[in-house]
N, C-alpha and C positions, 0 to 999 in steps of 0.2 A: 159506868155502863153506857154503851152506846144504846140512842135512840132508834128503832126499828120505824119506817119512814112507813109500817102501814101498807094495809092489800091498795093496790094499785092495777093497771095493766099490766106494769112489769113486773109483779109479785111473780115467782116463780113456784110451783106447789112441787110439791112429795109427801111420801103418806105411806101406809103400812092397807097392805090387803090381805086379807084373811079369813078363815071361817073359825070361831068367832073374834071380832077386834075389840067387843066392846067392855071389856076389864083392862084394854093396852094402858099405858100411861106412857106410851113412848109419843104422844103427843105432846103431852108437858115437856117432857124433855129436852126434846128438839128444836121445838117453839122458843122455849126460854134460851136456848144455843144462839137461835137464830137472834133473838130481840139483845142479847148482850153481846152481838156481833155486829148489829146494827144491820144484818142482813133483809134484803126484801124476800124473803121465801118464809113461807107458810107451809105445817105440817095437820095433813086430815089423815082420820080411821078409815078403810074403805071397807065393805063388808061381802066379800065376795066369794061365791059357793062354788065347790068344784064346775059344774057344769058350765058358768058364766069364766070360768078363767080365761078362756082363749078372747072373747070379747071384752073381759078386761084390760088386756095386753094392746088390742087395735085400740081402746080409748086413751091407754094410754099417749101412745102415739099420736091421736086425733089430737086429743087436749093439750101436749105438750107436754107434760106433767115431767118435769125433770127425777124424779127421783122416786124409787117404793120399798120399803121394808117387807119381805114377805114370810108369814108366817103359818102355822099349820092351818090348813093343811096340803100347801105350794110349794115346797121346798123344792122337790123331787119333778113333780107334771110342771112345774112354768118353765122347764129348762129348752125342753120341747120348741118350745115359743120366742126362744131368744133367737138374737141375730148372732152372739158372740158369748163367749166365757172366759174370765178369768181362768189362769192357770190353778190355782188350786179348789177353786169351784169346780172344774172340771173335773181334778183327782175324786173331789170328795163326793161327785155325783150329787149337790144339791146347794142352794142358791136361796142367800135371805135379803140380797142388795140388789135391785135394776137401778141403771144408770141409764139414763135416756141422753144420749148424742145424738141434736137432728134427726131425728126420727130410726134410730138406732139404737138397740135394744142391749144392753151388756148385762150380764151375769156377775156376783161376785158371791164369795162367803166371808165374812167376818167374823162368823160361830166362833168356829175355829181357834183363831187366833184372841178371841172375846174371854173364849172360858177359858188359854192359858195363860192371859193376863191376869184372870180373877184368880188361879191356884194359885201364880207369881205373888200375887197382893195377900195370897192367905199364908205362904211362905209353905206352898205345897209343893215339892218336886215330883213329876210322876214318875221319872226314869226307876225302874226296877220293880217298883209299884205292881201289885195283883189288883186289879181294880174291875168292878164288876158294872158297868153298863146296862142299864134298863131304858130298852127302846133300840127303832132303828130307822127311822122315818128320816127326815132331813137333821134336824136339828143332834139328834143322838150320830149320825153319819159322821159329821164335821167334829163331835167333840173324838168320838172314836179316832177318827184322822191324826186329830188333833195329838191325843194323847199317845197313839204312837210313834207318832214321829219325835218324841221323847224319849221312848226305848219301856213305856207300862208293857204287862202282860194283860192282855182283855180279856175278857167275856162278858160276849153281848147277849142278852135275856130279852126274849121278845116274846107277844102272845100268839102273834105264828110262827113260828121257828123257821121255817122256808125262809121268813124276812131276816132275820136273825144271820143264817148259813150264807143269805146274797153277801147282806153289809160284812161277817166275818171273813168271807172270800174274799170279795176288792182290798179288804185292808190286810189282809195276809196277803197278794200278790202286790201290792201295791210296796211295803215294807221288808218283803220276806220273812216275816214270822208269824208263827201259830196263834191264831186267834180263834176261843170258843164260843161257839155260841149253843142257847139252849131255849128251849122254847117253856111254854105256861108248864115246869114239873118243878112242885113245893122242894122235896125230896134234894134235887140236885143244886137248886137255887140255895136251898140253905148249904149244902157244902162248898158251894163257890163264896159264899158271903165269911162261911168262917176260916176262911184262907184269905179273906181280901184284906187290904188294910183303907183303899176308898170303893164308897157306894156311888154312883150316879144317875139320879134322875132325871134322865134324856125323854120322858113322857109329860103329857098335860095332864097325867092323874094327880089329883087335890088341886088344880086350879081353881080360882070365882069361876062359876058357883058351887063346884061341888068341893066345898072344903071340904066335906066330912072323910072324904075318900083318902086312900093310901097303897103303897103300890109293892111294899115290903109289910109283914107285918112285924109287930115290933117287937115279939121272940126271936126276931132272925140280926135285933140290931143292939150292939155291946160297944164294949168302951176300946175294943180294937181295932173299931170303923172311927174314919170321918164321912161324913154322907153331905154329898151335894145335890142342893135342888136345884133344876134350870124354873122352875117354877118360882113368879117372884112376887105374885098376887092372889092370895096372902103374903107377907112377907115370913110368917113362919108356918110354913105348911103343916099338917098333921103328921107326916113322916119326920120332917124336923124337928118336932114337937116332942116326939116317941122316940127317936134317937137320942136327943137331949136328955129326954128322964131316963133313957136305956146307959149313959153315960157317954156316948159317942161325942165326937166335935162334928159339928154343922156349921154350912156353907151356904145363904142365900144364893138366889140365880141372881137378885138385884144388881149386884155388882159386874155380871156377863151382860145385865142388859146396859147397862151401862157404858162397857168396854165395847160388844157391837155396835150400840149406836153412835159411837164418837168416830169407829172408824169407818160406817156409813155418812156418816154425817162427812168427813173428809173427801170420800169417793164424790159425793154429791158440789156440794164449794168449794173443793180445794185449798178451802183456809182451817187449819190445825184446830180442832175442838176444843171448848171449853169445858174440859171433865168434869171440874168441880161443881161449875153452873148444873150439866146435868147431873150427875149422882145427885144431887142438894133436890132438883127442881123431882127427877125420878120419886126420891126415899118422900117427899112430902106429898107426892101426889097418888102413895097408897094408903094410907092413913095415918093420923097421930101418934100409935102404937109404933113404929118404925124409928121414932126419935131414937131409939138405941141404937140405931143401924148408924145415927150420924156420928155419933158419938165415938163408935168404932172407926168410922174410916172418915179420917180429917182430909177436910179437901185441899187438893193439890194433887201434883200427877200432873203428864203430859201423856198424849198420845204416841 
């Protein structure tokens, strides 16, 4: 392992802003990237509430800050505030990577391409796939995207259905095929689910701290689903918890944060990530209980 030479002048920062940051662990993550990289950049949580975004973005610039993860709930309003966008950040209408050039502001998504890395590493193919999507904010936008441009059939479940029928529109004109969406009705949510074969939790319900919460209940989940959480702190949520004893296969989101941050981590130095340093540095900095998680996926991998 290289030696990381330490905050300096020239230390370069990046960092994750969001309402709230303080369960991230994509601090450790990154940190550990940079120090076994022997990089000079440092990675901070920033805690930033809708209102304050637009002045977040000029500090960015002020400070220099090379690089920011942005998380709920910015996906969507920081795009607003860019100088530029990635070609499929723009498709997918929302943004989890800024890249600062010289005071230059770029947009990117990694969602995306994060979650079909982790279905590729579950030996998940979506192509054909009925797969039911809950949520439609940024992060559920990109895996939608995502998982069409595979050839899934959607439906996205949202608790206002307006946001539901926007995100189902762009991705049917976007693809040319029929996407449904349906808003908070138990009734049709369970006949979508007993036709699906994956679940996806595109929401921050059962995030720290409210583990207790769930966003399915778990009459609605059988050994015909696999259910995916983007949720990765707990590492087993209550919905994956209830799917498991329902007989389902489950999918941590651990492994999509992983796969985004290596390829934000690239956008930001330009030098290929070390996956394994973070999945290892990620799984040990949610707690002890996760040792199974390593055990599962041996490191190695490239970007």
């Amino acid at each position: 392992m290289k030696i990381n030479p330490g905050i300096s002048g020239k230390t370069k920062l990046c960092g994750l802003m969001g309402d709230p940051v303080e369960h991230s662990i994509s601090p450790a993550m990154h940190n550990a990237a940079f120090r076994a990289l022997g990089l000079d950049y440092a990675y901070l949580p920033f805690h930033v509430r809708s209102g304050d975004l637009p002045a977040a973005l000029q500090g960015m610039r002020a400070l220099n800050i090379r690089g920011l993860n942005v998380t709920i709930p910015h996906k969507v309003a920081v795009i607003g505030l860019l100088d530029g966008l990635d070609p499929l950040a723009e498709q997918i209408g929302a943004v989890n990577v800024v890249l600062n050039s010289s005071g230059r502001l770029m947009g990117y998504n990694t969602d995306a391409q994060g979650f079909l890395r982790m279905l590729a590493g579950q030996g998940i193919g979506p192509r054909g796939k009925d797969i039911v999507v809950l949520g439609a904010g940024g992060a559920a936008r990109a895996i939608c995207f995502a998982l069409a441009s595979q050839g899934a059939s959607l439906t996205i479940v949202n608790r206002t259905a307006a946001r539901a029928q926007a995100c189902a529109g762009d991705i049917s004109k976007a693809f040319g095929a029929p996407v449904k969406a349906l808003g908070p009705d138990p009734e049709r949510l369970a006949d979508a689910l007993a036709d699906a074969g994956l679940l996806v939790n595109a929401t921050s319900v059962g995030m720290l701290p409210d583990c207790g919460a769930t966003p399915v209940g778990r009459d609605l989940l059988g050994p015909h689903l696999t259910v995916v959480d983007i949720v990765y702190n707990p590492y087993q949520s209550r919905l994956l918890k209830e799917a498991a004893e329902a007989g389902a296969g489950t999918v941590s989101g651990l492994e999509m944060l992983v796969w985004q941050g290596a390829l934000a981590f690239e956008i930001w130095t330009g030098r290929q990530a070390p996956l394994d340093v973070m999945r290892k540095a990620a799984a040990a900095a949610i707690r002890p209980s996760v040792g199974v998680y390593l055990q599962v996926h041996p490191f190695g991998g490239r970007v």
